[in-house]
C-alpha positions as semicolon CSV with decimal commas, in nm:
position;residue;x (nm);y (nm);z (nm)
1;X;-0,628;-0,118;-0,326
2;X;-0,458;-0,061;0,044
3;X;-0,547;-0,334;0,265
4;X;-0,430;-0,220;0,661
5;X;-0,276;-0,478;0,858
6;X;-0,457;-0,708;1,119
7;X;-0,382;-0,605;1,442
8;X;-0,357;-0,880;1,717
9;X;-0,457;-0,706;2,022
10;X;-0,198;-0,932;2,245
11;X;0,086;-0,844;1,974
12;X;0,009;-0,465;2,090
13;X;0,006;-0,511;2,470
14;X;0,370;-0,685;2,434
15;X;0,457;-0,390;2,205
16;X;0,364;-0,140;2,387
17;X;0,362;-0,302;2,733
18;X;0,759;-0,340;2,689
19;X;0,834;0,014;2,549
20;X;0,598;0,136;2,857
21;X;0,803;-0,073;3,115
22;X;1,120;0,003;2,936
23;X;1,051;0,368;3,046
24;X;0,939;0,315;3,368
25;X;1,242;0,108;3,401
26;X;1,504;0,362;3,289
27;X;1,317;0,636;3,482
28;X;1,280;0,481;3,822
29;X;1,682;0,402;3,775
30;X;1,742;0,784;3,665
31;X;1,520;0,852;3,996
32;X;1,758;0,649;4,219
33;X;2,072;0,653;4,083
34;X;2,042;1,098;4,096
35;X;2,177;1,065;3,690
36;X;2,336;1,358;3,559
37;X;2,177;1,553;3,289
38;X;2,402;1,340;3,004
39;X;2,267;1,032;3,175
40;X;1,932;1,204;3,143
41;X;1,962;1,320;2,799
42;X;2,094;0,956;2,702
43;X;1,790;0,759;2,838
44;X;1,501;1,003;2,728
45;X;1,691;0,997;2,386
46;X;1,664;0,607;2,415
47;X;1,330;0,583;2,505
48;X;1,248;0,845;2,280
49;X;1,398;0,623;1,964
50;X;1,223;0,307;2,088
51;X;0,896;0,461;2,070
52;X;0,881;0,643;1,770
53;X;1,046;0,326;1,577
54;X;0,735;0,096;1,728
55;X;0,538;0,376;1,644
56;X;0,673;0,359;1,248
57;X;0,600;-0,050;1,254
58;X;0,227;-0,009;1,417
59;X;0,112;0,234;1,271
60;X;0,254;0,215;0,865
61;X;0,171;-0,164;0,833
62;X;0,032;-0,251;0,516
63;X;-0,033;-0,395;0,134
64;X;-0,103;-0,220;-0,130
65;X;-0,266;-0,410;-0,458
66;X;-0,134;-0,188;-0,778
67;X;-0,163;-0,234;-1,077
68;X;0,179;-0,445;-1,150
69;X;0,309;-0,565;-0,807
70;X;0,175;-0,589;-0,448
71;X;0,337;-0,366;-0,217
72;X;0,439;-0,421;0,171
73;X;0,486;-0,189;0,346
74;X;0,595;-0,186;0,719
75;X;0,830;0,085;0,884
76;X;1,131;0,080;0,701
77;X;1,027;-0,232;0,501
78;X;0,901;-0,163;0,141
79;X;0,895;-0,450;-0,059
80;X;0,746;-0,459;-0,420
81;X;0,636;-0,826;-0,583
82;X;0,548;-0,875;-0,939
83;X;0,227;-1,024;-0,976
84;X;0,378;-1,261;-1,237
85;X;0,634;-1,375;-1,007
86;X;0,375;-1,508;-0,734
87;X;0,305;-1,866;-0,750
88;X;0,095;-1,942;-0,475
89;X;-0,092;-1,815;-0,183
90;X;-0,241;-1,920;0,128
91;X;-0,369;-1,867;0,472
92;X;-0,112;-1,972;0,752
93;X;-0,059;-1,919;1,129
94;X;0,301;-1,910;1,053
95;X;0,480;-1,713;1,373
96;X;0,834;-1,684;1,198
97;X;0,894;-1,307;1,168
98;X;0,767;-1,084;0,897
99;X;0,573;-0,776;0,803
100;X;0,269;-0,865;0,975
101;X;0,087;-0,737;1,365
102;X;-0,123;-1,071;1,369
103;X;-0,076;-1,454;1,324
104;X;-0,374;-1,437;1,101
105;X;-0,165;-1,439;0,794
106;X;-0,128;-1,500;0,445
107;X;0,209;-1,645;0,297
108;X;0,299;-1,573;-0,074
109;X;0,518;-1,781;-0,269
110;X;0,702;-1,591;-0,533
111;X;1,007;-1,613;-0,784
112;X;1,287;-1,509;-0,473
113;X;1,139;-1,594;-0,156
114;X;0,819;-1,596;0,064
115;X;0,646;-1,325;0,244
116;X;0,398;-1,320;0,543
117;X;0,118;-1,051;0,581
118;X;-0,171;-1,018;0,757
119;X;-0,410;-0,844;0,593
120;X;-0,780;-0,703;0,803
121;X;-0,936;-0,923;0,569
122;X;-0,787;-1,207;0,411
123;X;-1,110;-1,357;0,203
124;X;-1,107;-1,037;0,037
125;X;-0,780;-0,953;0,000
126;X;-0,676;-1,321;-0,184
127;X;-0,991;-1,263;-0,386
128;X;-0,845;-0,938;-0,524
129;X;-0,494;-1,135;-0,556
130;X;-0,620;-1,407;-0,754
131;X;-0,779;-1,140;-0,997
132;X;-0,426;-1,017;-1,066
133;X;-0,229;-1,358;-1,066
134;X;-0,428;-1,554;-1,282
135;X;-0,184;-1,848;-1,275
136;X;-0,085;-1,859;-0,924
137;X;-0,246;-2,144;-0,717
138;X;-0,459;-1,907;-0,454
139;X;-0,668;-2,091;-0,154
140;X;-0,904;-1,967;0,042
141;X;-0,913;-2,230;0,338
């Protein structure tokens, strides 16, 4: 099962409010400074990078429930956990930096490590999760 990530709708306008100032930014200096075409070239290349890369993280943000290991998946982040290395799970509001586009999260304790995502819907998403990890300690509040 593919479970999209929550989108916070502020998370997007810093996105893409920074990449779109970014740009204006660069192009009103282009504008004023007369840049040659290498300075040109070097900016729209730039700008260019920036938005295809927030692109990648926006729009390919997302868990997968297989049949062995959840997947997350987030621009150039694939990470695969086996379902009977995941101890716990939980809802959080944990800001610390992960695969996730909300604060609406869920953190999973596993063998190696911990990993935030924020799936649409969380309720059904640990539901599914607790079907494949029979001894982890899943809650719901």
């Amino acid at each position: 099962m593919k479970y999209p990530s929550k989108k916070d709708w502020w998370l997007g306008l810093i996105l893409w409010g920074a990449v779109g100032y970014g740009a204006f930014i660069s192009t009103n200096a282009l504008l004023e400074e007369n840049a040659d075409l290498l300075g040109i070239m070097i900016t729209v290349i730039i700008n260019l990078a920036l938005i295809a890369f927030i692109s990648w993280l926006w729009f390919t943000t997302y868990y997968v429930l297989e049949e062995k290991e959840l997947v997350i998946r987030c621009g150039p982040i694939n990470k695969r956990i086996l379902y009977r290395e995941i101890s716990s799970a939980h809802k959080t509001l944990n800001p610390i930096s992960s695969p996730a586009l909300s604060l609406k999260r869920i953190n999973i304790t596993y063998q190696f490590g911990m990993a935030l995502i924020s799936p649409k819907n969380r309720d059904e998403f640990l539901g599914e999760l607790s079907k494949r990890c029979p001894n982890a300690a899943i809650k719901y509040d």
